[in-house]
C-alpha positions in Angstrom: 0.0 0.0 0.0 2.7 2.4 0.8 4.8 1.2 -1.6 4.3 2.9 -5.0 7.1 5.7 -4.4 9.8 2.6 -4.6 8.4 0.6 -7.1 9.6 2.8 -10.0 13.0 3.4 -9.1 13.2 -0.1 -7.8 13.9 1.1 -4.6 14.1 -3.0 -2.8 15.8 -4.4 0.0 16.6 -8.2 1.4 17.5 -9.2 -2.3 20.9 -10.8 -2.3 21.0 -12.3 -5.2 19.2 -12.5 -8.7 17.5 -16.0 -7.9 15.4 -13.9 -5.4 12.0 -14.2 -7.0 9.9 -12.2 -4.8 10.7 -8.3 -4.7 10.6 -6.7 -1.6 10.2 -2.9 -1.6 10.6 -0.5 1.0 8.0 1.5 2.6 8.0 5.2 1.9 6.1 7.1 4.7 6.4 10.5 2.8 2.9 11.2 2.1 2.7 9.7 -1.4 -1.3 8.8 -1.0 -2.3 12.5 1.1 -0.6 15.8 0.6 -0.2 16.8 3.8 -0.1 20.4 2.8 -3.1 20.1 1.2 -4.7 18.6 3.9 -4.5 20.8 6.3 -5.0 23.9 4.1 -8.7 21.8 4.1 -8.7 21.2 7.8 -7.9 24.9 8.2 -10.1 26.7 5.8 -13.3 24.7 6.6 -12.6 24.6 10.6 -11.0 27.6 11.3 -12.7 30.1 13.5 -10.9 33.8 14.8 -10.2 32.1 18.0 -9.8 28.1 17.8 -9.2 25.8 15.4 -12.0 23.2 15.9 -10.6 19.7 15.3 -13.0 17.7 13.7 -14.0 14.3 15.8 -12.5 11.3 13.6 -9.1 13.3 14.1 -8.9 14.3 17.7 -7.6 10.9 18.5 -4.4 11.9 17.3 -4.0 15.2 19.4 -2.6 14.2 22.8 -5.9 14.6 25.5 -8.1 14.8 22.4 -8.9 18.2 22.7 -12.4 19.6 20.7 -10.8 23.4 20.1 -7.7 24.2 19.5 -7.0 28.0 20.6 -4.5 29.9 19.1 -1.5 31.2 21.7 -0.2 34.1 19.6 -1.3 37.5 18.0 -0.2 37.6 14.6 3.3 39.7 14.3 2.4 43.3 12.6 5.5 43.5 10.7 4.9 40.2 9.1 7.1 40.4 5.7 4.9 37.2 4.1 2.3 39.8 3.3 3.5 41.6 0.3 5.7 44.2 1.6 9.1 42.4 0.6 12.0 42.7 3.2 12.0 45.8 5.4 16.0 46.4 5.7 16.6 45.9 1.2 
């Protein structure tokens, strides 16, 4: 299942010789079936709120004490440079 990143390169191990007839091929956990980014770009446009993130229930499992809401800890910086301005000090 997790092993369609290898299978093109032919990416194997435990194969010490050619009279080996079945191929084993490692296991890449690099997100190959899920972009991650894209994930939670989902999780954080369709559960986002000004003051929590609200973790959806099949997923809160995951998140040590299985918290519901998510609260965010920090203002966001006013001299944030991602915005469009470029770099202050060119």
């Amino acid at each position: 299942m997790f092993d369609e990143a290898p299978r093109n390169p032919e990416i194997r191990y435990g194969t010490n010789s050619q009279s080996d007839t079945v191929k084993e091929y490692v296991h890449c956990l690099n997100s190959t079936l899920c972009t991650t980014e894209r994930s939670l770009c989902y999780l954080l446009e369709n559960y986002q709120t000004p003051e929590y993130i609200n973790v959806p229930e099949p997923l809160r499992k995951y998140i040590p004490g299985a918290p519901g809401l998510l609260p965010f800890s920090k203002e966001l910086p006013t001299n944030n440079t991602s915005m469009g301005r470029g770099n202050p000090k060119a």
